[in-house]
TORPA-4810 file (N, C-alpha, C, O; in nm, 3 decimals):
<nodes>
NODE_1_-2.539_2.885_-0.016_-2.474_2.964_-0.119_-2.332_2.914_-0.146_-2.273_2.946_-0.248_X
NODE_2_-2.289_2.850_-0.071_-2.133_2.820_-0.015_-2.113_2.683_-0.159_-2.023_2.658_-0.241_X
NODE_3_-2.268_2.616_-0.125_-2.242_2.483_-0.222_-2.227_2.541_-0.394_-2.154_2.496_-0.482_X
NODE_4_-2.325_2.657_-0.401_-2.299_2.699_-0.551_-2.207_2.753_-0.604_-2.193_2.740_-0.726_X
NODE_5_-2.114_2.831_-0.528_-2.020_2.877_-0.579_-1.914_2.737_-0.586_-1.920_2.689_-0.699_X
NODE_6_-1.847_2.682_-0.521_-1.838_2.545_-0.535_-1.864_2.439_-0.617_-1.775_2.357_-0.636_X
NODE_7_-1.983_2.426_-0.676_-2.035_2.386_-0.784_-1.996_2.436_-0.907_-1.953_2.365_-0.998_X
NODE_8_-2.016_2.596_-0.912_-1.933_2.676_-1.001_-1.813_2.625_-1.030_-1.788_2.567_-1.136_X
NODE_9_-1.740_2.641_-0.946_-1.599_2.644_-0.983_-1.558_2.472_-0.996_-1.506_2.426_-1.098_X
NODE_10_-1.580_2.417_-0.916_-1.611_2.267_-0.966_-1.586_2.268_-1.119_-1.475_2.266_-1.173_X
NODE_11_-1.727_2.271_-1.190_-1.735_2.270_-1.354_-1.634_2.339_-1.425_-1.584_2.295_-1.528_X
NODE_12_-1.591_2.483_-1.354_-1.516_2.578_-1.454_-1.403_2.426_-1.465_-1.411_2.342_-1.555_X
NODE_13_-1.307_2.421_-1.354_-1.228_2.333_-1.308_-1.212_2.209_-1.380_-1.101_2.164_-1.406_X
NODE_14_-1.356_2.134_-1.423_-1.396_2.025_-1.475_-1.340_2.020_-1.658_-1.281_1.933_-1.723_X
NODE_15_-1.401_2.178_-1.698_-1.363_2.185_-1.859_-1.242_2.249_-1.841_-1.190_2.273_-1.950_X
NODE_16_-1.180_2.285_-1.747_-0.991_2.332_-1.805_-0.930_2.182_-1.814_-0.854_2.141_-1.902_X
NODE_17_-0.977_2.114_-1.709_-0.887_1.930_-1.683_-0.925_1.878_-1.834_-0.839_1.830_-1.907_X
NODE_18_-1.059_1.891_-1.874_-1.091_1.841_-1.994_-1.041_1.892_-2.097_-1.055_1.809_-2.187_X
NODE_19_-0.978_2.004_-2.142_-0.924_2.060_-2.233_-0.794_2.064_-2.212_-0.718_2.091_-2.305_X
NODE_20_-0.757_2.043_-2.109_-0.593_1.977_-2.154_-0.546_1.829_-2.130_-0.432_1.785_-2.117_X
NODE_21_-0.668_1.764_-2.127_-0.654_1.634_-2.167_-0.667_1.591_-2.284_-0.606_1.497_-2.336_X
NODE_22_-0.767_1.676_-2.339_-0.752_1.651_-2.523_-0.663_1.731_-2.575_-0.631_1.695_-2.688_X
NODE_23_-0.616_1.813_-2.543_-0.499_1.897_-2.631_-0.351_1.811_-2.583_-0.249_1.815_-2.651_X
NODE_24_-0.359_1.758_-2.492_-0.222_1.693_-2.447_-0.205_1.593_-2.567_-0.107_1.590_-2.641_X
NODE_25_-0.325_1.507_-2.576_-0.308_1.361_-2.683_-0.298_1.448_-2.798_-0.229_1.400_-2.888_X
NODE_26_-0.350_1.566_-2.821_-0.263_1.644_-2.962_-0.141_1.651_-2.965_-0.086_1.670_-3.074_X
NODE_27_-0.074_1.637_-2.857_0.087_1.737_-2.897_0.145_1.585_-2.924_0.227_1.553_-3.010_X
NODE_28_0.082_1.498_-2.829_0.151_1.357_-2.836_0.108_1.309_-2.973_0.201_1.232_-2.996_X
NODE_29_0.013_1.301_-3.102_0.035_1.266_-3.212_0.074_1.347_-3.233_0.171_1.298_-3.292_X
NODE_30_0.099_1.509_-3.245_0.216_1.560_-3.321_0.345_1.532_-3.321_0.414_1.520_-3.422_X
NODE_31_0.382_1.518_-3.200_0.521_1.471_-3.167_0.583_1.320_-3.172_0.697_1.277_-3.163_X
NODE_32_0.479_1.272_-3.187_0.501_1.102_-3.246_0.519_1.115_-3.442_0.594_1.055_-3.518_X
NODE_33_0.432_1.202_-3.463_0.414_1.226_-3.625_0.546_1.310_-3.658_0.624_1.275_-3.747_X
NODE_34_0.560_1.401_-3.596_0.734_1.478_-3.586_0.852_1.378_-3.583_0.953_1.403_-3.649_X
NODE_35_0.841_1.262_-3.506_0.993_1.176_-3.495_0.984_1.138_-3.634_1.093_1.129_-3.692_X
NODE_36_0.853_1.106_-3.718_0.918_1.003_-3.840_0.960_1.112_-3.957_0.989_1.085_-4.074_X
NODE_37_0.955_1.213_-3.907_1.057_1.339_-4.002_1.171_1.366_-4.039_1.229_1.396_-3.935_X
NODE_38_1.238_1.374_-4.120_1.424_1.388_-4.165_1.427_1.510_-4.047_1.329_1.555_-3.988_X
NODE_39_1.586_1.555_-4.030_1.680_1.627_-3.975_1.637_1.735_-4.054_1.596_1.710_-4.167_X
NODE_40_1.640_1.838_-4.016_1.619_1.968_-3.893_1.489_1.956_-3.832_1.475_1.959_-3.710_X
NODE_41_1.407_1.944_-3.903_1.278_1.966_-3.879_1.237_1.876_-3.755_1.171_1.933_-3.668_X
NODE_42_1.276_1.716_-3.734_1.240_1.658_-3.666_1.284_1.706_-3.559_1.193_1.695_-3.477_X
NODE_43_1.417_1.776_-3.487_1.451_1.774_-3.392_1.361_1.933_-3.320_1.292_1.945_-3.219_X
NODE_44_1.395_2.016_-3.408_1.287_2.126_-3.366_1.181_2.114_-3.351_1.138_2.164_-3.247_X
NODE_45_1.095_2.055_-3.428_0.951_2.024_-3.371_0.939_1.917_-3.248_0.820_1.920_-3.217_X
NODE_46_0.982_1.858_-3.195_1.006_1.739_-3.077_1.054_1.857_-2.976_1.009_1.863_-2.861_X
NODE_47_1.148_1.952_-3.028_1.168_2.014_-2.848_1.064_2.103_-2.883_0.989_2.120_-2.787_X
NODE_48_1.031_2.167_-2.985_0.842_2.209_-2.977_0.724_2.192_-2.922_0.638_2.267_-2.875_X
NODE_49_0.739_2.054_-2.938_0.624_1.967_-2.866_0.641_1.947_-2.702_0.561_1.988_-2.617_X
NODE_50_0.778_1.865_-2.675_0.819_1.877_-2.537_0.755_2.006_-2.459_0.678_2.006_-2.363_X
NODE_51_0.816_2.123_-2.532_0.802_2.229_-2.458_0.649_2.268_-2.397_0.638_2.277_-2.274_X
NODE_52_0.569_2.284_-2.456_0.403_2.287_-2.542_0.330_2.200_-2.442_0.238_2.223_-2.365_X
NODE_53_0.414_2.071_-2.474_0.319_1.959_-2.398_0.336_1.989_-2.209_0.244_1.999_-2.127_X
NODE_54_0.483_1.998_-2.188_0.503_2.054_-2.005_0.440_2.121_-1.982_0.374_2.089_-1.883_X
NODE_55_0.409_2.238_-2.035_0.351_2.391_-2.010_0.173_2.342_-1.994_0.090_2.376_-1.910_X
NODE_56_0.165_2.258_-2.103_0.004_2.229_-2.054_-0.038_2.137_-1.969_-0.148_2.129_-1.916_X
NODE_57_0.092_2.037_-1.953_0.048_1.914_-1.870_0.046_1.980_-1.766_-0.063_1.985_-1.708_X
NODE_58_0.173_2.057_-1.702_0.203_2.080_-1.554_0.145_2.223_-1.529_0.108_2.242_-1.414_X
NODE_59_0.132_2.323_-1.615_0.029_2.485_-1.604_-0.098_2.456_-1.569_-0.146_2.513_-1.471_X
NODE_60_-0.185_2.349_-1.656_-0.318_2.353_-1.684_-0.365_2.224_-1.622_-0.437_2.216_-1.522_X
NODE_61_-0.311_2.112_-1.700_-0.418_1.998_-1.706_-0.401_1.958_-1.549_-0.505_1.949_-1.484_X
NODE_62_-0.243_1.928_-1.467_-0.253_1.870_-1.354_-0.297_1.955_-1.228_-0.357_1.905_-1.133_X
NODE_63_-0.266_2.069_-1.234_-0.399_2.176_-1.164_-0.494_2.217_-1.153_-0.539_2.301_-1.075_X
NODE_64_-0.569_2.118_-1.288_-0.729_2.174_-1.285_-0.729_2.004_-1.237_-0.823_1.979_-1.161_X
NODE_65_-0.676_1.935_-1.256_-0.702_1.783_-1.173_-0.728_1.759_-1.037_-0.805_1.675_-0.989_X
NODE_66_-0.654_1.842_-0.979_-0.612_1.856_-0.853_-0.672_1.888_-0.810_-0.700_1.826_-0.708_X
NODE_67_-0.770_2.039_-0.849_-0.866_2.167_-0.788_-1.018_2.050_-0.834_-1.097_1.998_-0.755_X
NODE_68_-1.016_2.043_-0.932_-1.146_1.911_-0.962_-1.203_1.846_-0.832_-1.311_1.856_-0.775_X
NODE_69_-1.062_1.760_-0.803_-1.092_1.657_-0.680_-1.109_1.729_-0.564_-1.215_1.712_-0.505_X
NODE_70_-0.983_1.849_-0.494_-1.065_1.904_-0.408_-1.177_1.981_-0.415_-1.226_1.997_-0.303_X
NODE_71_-1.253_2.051_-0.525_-1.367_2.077_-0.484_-1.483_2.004_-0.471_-1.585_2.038_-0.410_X
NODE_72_-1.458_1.868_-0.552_-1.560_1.743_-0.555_-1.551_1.693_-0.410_-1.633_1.612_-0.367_X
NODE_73_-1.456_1.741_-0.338_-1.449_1.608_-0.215_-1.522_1.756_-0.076_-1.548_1.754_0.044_X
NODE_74_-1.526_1.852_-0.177_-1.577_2.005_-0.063_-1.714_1.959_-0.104_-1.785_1.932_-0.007_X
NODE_75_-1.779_1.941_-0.236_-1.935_1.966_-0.282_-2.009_1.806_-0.186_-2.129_1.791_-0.166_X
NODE_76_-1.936_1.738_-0.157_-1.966_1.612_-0.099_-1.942_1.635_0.016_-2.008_1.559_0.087_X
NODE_77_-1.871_1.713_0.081_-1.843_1.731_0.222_-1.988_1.824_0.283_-2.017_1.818_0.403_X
NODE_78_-2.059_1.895_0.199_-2.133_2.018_0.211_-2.264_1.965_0.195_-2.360_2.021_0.248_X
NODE_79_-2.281_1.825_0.102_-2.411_1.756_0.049_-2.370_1.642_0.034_-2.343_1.602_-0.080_X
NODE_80_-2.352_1.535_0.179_-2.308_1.404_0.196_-2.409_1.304_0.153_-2.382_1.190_0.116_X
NODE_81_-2.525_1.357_0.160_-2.706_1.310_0.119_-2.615_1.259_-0.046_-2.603_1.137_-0.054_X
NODE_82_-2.572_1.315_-0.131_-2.518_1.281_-0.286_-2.481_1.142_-0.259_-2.541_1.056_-0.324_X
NODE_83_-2.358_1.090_-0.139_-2.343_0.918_-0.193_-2.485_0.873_-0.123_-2.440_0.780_-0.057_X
NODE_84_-2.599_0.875_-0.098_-2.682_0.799_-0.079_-2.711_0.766_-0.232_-2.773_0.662_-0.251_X
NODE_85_-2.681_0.832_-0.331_-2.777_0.814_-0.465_-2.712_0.717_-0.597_-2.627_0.752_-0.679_X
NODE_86_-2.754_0.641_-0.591_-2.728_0.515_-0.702_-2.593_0.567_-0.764_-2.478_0.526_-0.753_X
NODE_87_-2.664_0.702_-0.855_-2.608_0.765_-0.975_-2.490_0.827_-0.888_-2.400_0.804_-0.969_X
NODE_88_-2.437_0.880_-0.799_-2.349_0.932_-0.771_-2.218_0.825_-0.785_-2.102_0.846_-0.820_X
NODE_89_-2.295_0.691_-0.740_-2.190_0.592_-0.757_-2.131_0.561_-0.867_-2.010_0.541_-0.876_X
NODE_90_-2.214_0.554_-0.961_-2.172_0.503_-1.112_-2.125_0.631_-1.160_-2.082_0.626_-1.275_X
NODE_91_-2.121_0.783_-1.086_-2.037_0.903_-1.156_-1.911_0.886_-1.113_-1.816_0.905_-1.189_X
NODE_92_-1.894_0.842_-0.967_-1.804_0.841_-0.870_-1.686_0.731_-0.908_-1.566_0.740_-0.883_X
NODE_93_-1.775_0.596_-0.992_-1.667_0.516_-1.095_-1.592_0.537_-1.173_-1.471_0.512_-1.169_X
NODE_94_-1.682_0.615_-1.299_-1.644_0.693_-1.362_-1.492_0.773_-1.342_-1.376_0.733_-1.353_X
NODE_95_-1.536_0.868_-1.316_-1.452_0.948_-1.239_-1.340_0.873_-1.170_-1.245_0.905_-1.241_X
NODE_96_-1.309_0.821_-1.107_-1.223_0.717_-1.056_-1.146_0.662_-1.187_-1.025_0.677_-1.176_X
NODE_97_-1.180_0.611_-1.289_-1.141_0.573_-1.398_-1.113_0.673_-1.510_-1.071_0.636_-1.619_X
NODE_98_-1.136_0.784_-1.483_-1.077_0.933_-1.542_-0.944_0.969_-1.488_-0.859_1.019_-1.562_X
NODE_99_-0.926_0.949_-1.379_-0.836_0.973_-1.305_-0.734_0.876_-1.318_-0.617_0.891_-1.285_X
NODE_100_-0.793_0.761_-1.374_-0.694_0.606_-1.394_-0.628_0.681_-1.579_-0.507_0.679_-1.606_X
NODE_101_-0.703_0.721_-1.650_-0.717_0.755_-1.763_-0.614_0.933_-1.798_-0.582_0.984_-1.905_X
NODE_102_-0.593_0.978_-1.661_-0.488_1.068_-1.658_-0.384_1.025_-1.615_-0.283_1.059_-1.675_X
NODE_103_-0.372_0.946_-1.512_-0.244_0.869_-1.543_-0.162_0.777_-1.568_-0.052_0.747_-1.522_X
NODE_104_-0.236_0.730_-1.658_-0.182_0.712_-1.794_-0.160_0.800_-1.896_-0.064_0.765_-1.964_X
NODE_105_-0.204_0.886_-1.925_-0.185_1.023_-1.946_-0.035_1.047_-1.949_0.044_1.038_-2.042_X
NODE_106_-0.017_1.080_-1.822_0.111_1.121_-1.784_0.219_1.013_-1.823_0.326_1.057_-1.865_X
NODE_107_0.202_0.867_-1.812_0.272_0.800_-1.830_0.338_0.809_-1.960_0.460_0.805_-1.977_X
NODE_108_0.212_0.826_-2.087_0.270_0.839_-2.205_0.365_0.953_-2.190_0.482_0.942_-2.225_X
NODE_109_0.308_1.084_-2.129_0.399_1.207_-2.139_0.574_1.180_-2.109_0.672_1.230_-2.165_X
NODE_110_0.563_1.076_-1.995_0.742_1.085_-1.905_0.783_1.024_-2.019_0.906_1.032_-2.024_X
NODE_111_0.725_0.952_-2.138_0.773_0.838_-2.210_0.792_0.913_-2.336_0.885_0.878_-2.408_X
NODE_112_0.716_1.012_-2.372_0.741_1.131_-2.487_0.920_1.232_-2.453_1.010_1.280_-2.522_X
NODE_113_0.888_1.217_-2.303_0.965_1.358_-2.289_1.094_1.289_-2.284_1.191_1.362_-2.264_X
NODE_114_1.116_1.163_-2.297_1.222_1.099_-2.246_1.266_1.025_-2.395_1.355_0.940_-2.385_X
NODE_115_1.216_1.048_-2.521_1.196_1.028_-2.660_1.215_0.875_-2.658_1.316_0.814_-2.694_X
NODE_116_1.079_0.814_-2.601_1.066_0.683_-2.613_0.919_0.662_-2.638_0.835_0.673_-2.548_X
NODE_117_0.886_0.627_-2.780_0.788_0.645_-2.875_0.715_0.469_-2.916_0.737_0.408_-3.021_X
NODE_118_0.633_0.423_-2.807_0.566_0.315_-2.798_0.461_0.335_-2.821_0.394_0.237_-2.787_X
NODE_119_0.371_0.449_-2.884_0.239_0.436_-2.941_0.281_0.493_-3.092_0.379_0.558_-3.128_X
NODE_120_0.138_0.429_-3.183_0.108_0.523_-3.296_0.036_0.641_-3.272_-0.034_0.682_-3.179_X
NODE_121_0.084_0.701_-3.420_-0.047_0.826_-3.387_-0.157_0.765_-3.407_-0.252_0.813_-3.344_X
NODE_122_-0.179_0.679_-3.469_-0.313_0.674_-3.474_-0.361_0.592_-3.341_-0.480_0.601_-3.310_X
NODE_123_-0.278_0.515_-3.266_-0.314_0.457_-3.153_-0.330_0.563_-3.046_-0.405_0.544_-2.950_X
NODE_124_-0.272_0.654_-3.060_-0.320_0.806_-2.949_-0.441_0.857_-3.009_-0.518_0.894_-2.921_X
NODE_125_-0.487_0.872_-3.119_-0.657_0.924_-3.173_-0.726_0.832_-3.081_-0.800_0.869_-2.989_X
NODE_126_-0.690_0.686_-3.117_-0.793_0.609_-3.031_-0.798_0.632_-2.898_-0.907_0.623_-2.841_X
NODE_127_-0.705_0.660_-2.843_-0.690_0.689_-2.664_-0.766_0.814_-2.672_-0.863_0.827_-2.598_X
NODE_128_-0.728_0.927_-2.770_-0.798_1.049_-2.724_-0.924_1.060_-2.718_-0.984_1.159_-2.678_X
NODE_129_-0.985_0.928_-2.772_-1.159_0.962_-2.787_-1.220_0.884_-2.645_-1.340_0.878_-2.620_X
NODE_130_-1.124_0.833_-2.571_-1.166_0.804_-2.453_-1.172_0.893_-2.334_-1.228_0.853_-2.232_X
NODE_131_-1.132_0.986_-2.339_-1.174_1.151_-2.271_-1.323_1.171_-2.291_-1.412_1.200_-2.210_X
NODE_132_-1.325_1.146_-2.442_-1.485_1.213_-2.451_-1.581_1.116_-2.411_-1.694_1.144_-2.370_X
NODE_133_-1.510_0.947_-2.428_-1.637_0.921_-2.354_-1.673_0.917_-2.203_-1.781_0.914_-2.145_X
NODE_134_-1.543_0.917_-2.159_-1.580_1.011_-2.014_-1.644_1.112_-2.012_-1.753_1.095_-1.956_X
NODE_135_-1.632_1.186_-2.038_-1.706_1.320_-2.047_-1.845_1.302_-2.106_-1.936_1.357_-2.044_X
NODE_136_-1.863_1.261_-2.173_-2.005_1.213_-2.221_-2.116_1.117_-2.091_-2.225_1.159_-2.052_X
NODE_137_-2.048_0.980_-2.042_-2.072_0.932_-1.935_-2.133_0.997_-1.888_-2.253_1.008_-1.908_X
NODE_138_-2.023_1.100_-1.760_-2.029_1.172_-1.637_-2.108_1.304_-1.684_-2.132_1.375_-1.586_X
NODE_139_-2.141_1.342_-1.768_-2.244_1.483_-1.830_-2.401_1.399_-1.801_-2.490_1.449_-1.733_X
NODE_140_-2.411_1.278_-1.862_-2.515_1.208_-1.896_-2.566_1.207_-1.770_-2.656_1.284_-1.737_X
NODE_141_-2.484_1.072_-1.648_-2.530_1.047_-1.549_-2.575_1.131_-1.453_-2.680_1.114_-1.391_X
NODE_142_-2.459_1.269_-1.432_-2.510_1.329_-1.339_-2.640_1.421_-1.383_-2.726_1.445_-1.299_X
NODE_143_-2.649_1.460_-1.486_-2.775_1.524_-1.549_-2.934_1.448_-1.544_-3.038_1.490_-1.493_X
NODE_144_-2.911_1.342_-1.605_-3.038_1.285_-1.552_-3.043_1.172_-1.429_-3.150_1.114_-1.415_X
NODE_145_-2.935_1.141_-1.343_-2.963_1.070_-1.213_-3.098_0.944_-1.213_-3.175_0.943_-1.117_X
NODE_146_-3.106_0.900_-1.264_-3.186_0.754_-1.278_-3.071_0.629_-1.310_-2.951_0.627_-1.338_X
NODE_147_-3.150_0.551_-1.296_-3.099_0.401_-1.314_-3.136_0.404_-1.453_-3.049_0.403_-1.540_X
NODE_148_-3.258_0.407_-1.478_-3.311_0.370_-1.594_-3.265_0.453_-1.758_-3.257_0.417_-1.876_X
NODE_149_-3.246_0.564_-1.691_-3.189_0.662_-1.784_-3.045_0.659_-1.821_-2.982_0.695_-1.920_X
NODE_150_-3.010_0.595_-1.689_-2.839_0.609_-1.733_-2.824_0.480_-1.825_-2.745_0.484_-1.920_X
NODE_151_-2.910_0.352_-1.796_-2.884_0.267_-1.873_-2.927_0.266_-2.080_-2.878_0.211_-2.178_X
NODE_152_-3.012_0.336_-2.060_-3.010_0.428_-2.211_-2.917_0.487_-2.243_-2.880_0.482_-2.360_X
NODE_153_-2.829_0.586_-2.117_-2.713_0.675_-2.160_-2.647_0.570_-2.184_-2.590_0.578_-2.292_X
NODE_154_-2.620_0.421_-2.097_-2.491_0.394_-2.157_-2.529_0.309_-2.309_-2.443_0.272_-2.388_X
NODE_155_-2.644_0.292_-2.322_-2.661_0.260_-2.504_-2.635_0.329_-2.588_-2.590_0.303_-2.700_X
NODE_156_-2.669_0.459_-2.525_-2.576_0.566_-2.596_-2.498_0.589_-2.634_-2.468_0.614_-2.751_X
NODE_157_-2.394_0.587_-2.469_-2.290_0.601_-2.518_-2.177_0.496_-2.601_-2.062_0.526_-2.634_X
NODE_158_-2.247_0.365_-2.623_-2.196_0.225_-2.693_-2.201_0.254_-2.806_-2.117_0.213_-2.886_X
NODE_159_-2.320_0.348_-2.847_-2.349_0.360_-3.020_-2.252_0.456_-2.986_-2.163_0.378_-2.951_X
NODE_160_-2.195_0.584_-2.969_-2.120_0.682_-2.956_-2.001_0.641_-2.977_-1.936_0.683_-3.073_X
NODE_161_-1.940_0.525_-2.867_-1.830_0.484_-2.919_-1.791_0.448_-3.031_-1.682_0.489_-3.071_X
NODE_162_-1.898_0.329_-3.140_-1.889_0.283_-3.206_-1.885_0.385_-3.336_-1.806_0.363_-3.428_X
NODE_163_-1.977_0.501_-3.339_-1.959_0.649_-3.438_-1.851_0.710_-3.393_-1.829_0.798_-3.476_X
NODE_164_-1.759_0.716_-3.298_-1.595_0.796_-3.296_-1.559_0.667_-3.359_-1.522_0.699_-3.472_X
NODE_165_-1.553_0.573_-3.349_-1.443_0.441_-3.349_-1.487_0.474_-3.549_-1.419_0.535_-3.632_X
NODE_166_-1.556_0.439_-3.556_-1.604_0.453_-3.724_-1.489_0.577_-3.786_-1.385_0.562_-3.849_X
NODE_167_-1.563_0.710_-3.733_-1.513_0.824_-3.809_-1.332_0.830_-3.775_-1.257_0.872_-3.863_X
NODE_168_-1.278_0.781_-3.634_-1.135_0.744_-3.648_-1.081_0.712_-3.771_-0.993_0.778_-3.827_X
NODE_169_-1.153_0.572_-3.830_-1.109_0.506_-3.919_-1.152_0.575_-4.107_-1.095_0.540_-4.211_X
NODE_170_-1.222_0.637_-4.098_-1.282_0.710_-4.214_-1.156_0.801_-4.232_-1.071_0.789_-4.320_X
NODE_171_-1.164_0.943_-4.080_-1.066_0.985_-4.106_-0.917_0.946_-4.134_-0.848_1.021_-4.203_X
NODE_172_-0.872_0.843_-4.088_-0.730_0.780_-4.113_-0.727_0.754_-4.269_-0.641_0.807_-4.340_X
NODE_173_-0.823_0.673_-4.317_-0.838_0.665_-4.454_-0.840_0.795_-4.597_-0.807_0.782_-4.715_X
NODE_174_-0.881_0.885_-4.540_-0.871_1.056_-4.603_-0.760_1.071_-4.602_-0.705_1.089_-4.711_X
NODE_175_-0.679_1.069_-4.479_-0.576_1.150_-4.465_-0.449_1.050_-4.556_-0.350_1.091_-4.617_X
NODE_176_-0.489_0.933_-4.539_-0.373_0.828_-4.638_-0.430_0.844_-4.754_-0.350_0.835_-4.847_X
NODE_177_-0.554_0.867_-4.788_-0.571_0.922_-4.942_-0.463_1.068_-5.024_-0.402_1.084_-5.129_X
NODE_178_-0.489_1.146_-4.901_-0.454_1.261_-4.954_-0.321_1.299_-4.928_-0.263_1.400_-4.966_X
NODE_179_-0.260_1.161_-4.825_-0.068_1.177_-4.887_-0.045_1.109_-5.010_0.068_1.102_-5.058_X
NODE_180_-0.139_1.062_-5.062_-0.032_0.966_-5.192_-0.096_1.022_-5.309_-0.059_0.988_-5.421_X
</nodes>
């Protein structure tokens, strides 16, 4: 019973980290899209964003990071039989590279909060759709656990990339339609 509740909270844990990993790369194109603004506006919306972005990085996103890994390293402590299995490995990569993928995360953040602005917005859309294909991955693999299946998931998820990477660029194109 010990492993399900665990499991539970695991996942709850899993979609708070995930939802303030995509809302973080929001505040960061807002606040990249805020610097190229005239005076007043630019400076209020930037300590807007600052503010917004701490509260979720350090409230939400890096505490459900934290609680993630220790309950992943409890659900493995409880059901060690899991690294015998192919698929745990290629989740366990994954994941490892989520974690590479938050911080960097953070890196952009010290580099926002410190108003030193080395991405586009539109170069943060592209970063932000790399959350989902984590999340897509690690949903896939651990759900159906095959070799064979995951290697479909990851055809999947190649065409997947290639339909965000598309609609990125569709949408960028709308939105420069409909400033001019």
């Amino acid at each position: 019973m010990l492993f399900l509740y665990l499991k539970a909270l695991h996942v709850i844990f899993i979609v708070t980290w995930f939802a303030g990993l995509f809302y973080i790369i929001r505040i960061f194109i807002y606040q990249v899209e805020a610097n190229a603004k005239d005076e007043p506006g630019r400076s209020i919306l930037i300590a807007e964003y600052k503010r917004n972005g701490r509260r979720l990085w350090f409230g939400i996103t890096w505490p459900s990071a934290v609680i993630t890994l220790i309950l992943g390293i409890l659900l493995v402590w409880e059901m060690p039989y899991f690294l015998q299995q192919p698929y745990m490995h290629v989740k366990l990569g994954m994941v490892f590279l989520l974690y590479v993928y938050h911080f960097v995360c953070h890196t952009i953040y010290r580099q926002l909060q410190a108003d030193t602005y080395k991405y586009s917005s539109q170069q943060l859309r592209v970063w932000n759709e790399v959350a989902t294909l984590f999340l897509v991955g690690i949903v896939f693999i651990i759900i159906l656990k095959s070799t064979l299946s995951m290697l479909w998931g990851f055809v999947g998820l190649v065409i997947f990339t290639l339909v965000l990477l598309l609609a990125i660029r569709i949408y960028k194109k709308i939105r420069e339609k409909d400033e001019t």
